[in-house]
Each structure stands twice: as C-alpha cells, then as structure tokens.
C-alpha positions as CSV (number, residue, x, y, z in Angstrom):
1,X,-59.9,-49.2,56.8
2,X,-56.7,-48.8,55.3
3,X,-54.7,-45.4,55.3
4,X,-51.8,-43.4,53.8
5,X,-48.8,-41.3,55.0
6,X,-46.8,-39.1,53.5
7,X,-43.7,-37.2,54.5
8,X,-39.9,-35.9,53.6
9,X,-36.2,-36.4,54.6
10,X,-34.6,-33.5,56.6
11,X,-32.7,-32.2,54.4
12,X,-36.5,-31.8,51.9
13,X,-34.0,-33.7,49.5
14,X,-37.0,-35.9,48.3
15,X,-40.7,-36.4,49.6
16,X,-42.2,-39.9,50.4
17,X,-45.7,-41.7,50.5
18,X,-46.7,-45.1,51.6
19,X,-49.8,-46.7,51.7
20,X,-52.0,-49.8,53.0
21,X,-54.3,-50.3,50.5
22,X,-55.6,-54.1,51.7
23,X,-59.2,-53.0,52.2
24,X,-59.1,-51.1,49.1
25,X,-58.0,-53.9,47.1
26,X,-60.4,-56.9,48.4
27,X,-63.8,-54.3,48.1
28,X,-62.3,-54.0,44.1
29,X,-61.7,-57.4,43.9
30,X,-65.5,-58.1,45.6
31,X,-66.8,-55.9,43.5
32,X,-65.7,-56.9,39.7
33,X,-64.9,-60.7,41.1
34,X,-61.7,-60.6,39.7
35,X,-59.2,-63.4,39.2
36,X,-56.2,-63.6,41.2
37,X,-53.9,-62.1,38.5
38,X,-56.7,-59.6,37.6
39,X,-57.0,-59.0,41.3
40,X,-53.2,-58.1,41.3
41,X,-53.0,-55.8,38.3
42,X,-56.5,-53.7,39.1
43,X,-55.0,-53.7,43.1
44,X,-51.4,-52.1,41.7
45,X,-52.9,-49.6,39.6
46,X,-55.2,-48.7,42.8
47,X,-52.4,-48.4,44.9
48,X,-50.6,-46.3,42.5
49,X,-53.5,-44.1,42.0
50,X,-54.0,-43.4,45.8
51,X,-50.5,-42.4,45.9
52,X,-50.4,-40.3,42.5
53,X,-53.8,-38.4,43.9
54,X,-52.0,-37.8,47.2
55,X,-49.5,-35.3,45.2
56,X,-52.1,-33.0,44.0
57,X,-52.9,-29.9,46.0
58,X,-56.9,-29.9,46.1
59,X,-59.8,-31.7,47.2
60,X,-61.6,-31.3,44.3
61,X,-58.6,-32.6,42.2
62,X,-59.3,-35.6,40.0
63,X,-56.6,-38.4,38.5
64,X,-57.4,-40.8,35.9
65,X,-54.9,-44.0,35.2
66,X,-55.3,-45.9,31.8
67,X,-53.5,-48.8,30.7
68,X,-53.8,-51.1,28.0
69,X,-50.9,-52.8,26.6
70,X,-52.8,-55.7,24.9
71,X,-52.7,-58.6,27.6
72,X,-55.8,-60.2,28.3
73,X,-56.3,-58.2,31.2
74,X,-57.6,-55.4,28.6
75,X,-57.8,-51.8,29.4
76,X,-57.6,-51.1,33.2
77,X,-58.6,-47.8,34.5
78,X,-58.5,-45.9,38.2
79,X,-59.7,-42.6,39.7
80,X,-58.7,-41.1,42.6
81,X,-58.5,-37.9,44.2
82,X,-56.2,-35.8,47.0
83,X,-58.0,-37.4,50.1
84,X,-57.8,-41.4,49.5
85,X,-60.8,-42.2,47.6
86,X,-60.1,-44.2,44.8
87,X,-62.2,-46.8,41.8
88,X,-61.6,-48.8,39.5
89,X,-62.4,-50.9,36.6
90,X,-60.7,-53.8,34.6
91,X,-62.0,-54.6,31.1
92,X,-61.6,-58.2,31.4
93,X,-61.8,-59.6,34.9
94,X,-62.3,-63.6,34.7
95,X,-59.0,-63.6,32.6
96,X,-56.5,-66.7,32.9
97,X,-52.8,-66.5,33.0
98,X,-49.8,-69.0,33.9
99,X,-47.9,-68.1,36.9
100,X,-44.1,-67.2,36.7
101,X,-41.9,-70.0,37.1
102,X,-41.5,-68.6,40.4
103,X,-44.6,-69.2,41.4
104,X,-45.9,-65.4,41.3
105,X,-48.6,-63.6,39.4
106,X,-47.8,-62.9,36.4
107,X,-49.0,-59.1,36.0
108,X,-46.6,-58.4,33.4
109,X,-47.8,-60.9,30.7
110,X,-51.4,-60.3,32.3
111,X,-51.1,-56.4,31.4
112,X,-48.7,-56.7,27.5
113,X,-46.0,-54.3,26.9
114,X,-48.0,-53.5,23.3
115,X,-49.8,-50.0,24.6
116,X,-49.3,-46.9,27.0
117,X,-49.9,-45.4,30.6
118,X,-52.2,-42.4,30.0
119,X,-52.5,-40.3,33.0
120,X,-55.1,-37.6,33.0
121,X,-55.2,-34.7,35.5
122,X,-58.3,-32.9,36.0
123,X,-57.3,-29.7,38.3
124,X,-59.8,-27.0,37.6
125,X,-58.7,-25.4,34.3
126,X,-60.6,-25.9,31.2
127,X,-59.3,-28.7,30.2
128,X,-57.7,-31.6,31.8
129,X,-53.4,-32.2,32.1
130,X,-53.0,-35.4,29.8
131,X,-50.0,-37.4,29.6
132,X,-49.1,-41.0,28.3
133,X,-46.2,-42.7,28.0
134,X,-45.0,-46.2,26.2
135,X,-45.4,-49.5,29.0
136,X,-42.1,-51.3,29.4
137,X,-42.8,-53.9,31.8
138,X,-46.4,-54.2,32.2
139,X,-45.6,-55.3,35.5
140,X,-47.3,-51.0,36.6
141,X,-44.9,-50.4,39.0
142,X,-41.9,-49.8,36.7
143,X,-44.5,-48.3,33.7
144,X,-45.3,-45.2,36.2
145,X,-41.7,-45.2,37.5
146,X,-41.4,-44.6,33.4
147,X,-44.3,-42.1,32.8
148,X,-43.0,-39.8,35.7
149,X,-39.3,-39.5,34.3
150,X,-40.0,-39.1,30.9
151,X,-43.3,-37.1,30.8
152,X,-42.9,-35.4,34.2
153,X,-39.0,-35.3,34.6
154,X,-39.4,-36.7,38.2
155,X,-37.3,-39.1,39.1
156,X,-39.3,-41.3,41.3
157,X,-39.3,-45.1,42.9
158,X,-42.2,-47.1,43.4
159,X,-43.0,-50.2,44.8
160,X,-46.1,-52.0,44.5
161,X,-47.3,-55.3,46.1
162,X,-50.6,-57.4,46.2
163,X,-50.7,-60.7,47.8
164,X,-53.8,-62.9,47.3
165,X,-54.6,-65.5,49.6
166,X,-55.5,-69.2,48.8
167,X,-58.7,-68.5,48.7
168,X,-58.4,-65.7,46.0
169,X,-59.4,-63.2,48.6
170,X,-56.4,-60.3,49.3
171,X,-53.9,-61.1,52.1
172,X,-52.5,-57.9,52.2
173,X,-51.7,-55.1,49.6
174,X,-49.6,-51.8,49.8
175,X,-46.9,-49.6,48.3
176,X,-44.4,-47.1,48.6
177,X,-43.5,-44.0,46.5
178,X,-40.5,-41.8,46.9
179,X,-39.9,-39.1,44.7
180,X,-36.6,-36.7,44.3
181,X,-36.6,-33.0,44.4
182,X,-35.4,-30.8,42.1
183,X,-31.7,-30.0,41.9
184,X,-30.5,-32.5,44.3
185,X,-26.8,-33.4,44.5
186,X,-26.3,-36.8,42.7
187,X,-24.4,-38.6,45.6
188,X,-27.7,-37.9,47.2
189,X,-29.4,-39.8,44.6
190,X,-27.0,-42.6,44.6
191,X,-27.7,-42.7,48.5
192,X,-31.7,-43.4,47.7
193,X,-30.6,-45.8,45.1
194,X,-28.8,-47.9,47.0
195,X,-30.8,-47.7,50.6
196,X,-34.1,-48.9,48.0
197,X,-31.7,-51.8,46.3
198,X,-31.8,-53.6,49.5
199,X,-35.5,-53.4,50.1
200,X,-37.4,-56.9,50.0
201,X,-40.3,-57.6,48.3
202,X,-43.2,-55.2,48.8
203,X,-45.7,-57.7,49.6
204,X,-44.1,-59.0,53.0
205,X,-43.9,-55.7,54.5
206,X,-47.1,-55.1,54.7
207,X,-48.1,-59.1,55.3
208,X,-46.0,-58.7,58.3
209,X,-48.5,-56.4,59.7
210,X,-46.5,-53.5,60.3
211,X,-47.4,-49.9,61.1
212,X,-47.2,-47.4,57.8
213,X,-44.7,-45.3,60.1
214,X,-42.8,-48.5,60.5
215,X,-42.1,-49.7,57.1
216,X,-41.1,-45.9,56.4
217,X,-38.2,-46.1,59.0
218,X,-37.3,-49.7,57.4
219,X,-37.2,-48.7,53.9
220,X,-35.5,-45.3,54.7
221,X,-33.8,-46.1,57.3
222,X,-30.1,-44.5,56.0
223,X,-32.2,-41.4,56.6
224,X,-34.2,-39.2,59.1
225,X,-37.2,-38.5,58.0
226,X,-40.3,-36.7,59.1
227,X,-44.3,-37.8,58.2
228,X,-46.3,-35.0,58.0
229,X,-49.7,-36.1,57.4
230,X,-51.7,-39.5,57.8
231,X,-55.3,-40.0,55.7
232,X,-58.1,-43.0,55.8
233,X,-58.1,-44.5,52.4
234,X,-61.3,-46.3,50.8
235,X,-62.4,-47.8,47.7
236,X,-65.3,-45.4,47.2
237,X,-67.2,-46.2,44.1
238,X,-69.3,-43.1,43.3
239,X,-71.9,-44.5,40.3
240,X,-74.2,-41.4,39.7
241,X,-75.2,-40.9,36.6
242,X,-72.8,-37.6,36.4
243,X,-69.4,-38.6,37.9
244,X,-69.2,-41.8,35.4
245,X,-69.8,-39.3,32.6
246,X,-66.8,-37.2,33.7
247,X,-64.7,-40.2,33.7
248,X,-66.3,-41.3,30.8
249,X,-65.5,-37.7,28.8
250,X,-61.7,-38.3,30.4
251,X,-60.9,-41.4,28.7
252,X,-61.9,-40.2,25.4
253,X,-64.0,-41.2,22.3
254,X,-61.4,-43.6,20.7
255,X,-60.5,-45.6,24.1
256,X,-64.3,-46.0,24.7
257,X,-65.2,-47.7,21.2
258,X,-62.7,-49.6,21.3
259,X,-63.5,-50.7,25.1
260,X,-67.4,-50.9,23.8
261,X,-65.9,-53.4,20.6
262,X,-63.7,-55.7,22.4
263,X,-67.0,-56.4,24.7
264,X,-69.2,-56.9,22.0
C-alpha cells in the first residue's frame, strides 16, 4: 500500500506533501482497463486529488476534481477525502494518442486545453466550495498549479509523475506538492523557485524506489524541513447506491448530460 507525508520548512515559510501513489494508480488502471495514456492522465489527477484532500481539516471532508478540455480522454473526474482514500473515473478509457517525439505520454494532447479544472469542496455547510479555472497545459500538473493561484491565490508547485511499464501495467507513480504561506518574503520565494528548477523528472524518484522522507530531503534539500504526519493511501472505490449520488449531485446537471450524450 502506498502512503503520503506531509510536513513544513522551519521557518513555517511554506508547507509540503508528497505522495506514492503506485498502488493507487495500477487498482484505477485494473479497474477501468485504461490505456497507457489514459492510465497516465486518470493516475495524475489521482495523485493530485490525494494531495488536494490531504489540505482539508476533516475526515468527513470531500474533494471532487473535474476536467474536460476536449481531448479524447473526455471528462476525467476524482474524489478524495482528508485520510488517503481516493476514486476515480475517465470518460473514455480505450482512447489512442501518439506519443511525444520524446517518446513520453502525451497527457497534454490526451486531456485538450479547450475546457476547465472544476474543483468542488464539500466541507459541511450547505452547499459545497466550487471553483474552476481555464486549463492551460492539459498536461494536470501545471492546470492545478493554475486553479490554486488564480482561484485560491496560493502559490503552489506541483509535480506529478506516472510511469507505465511495457506491459501497460504502472511501474511506479507519485508526486509532490509544496505550497507557500502567506506573506512570505520574496527572496524566500525565489529560494523555492530555484531549489525546484533543478528537480528531475518526477517519475524517477519514485522508480528509484526511494523512501517518501527521502525524496523530501532531495527535493528540499536547500532547506530543513520537518514531516509531521505519514498516512496509508488507497484507491477505495465506495459504489453504494448513496455515495455515487453525492458525487453525482457535485458534478452537476449540465456536466452529467453532456457525460450521458457523448456515451450515447
């Protein structure tokens, strides 16, 4: 089972989370029988959601990502909650999509640019904390990176990797979120800017097999930093008849018919 950590520099100048989300990733990828590129752009929005439910305060907290941006991927949505559960769906699964000339997955092209981020927050009150903001890169990583600066004014860094094996199954899958707080000085910025310009690629880290705690003294290593808590994570698919309603109800009446349309 994979797990998460979370934690913050000495000087509470910004607050960090990191997360193996392997297991997580190759149960959704099991479970829809996803693609490869599919695989990668439901497992990055899974990682980001485990990480984005890891901010709020209580157990009984509920996040909801959407995307579309008109890709052949379709609409990709994820729940999670404060304590590492998370689920998933992708509209389109079996989708088919060249690889960068690199050789990568091509999550960007797989996901469109032509559509939003919604992000719904369901903590308690009457109704739930909705946001959304315009995708830029479709590649998720930088899109959320997007949504928190200009709907949340948090300035936050996020990397997210999924590596899929030759045999479509997941090789290893993780990410890493670190977000500023308020008021800080903007050397102090400029120092997280430039310790995260010389990270590698988030995919190795975590294919090298290294401990959570590990990569966080790698990728912050210009700093000393403290983790304060360590969770199990798990793809935890919860399919009574009342849960999918709520998520249902969360996406909303126009998102659905047009999900319901596109499927025929």
């Amino acid at each position: 089972m994979g797990y998460m950590i979370r934690g913050i520099d000495e000087k509470i100048s910004f607050r960090f989370m990191i997360v193996n989300s392997t297991d997580v990733v190759e149960k959704a990828r099991e479970f829809h029988d996803t693609t490869p590129t599919a695989t990668a752009a439901l497992g990055r929005l899974l990682t980001a959601g485990l990480m984005m439910g890891y901010t709020m305060k209580n157990e009984k907290d509920k996040l909801t990502l959407r995307i579309n941006g008109g890709g052949p991927a379709g609409t990709l949505l994820v729940t999670s909650d404060s304590i590492g559960n998370v689920k998933g769906y992708i509209q389109n699964p079996r989708f088919f999509v060249e690889d960068k000339s690199n050789g990568k997955l091509n999550v960007g092209k797989a996901v469109g640019t032509k559509g939003t981020l919604k992000v719904i927050k369901d903590i308690g009150m009457k109704e739930p904390y909705v946001g959304q903001s315009q995708l830029v890169t479709g590649e998720i990583g930088e899109d959320i990176a997007s949504y928190y600066f200009n709907s949340e004014q948090q300035p936050t860094v996020i990397g997210l990797g999924v590596l899929v094996d030759k045999d479509t199954s997941v090789k290893s899958a993780g990410g890493f979120m670190i977000q500023t707080m308020p008021d800080l000085k903007e050397e102090e910025i400029e120092k997280i800017e430039k310790q995260i310009s010389k990270l590698k690629n988030v995919s190795q880290y975590f294919k090298e097999g290294k401990s959570l705690e590990n990569i966080a003294q790698e990728i912050l290593s210009d700093f000393k930093i403290e983790i304060t808590e360590k969770i199990p994570v798990q793809y935890k698919c919860d399919c009574s008849k009342e849960k999918t309603e709520e998520v249902l109800i969360s996406v909303g009446k126009e998102d659905l018919e047009k999900i319901i349309r596109e499927d025929g």
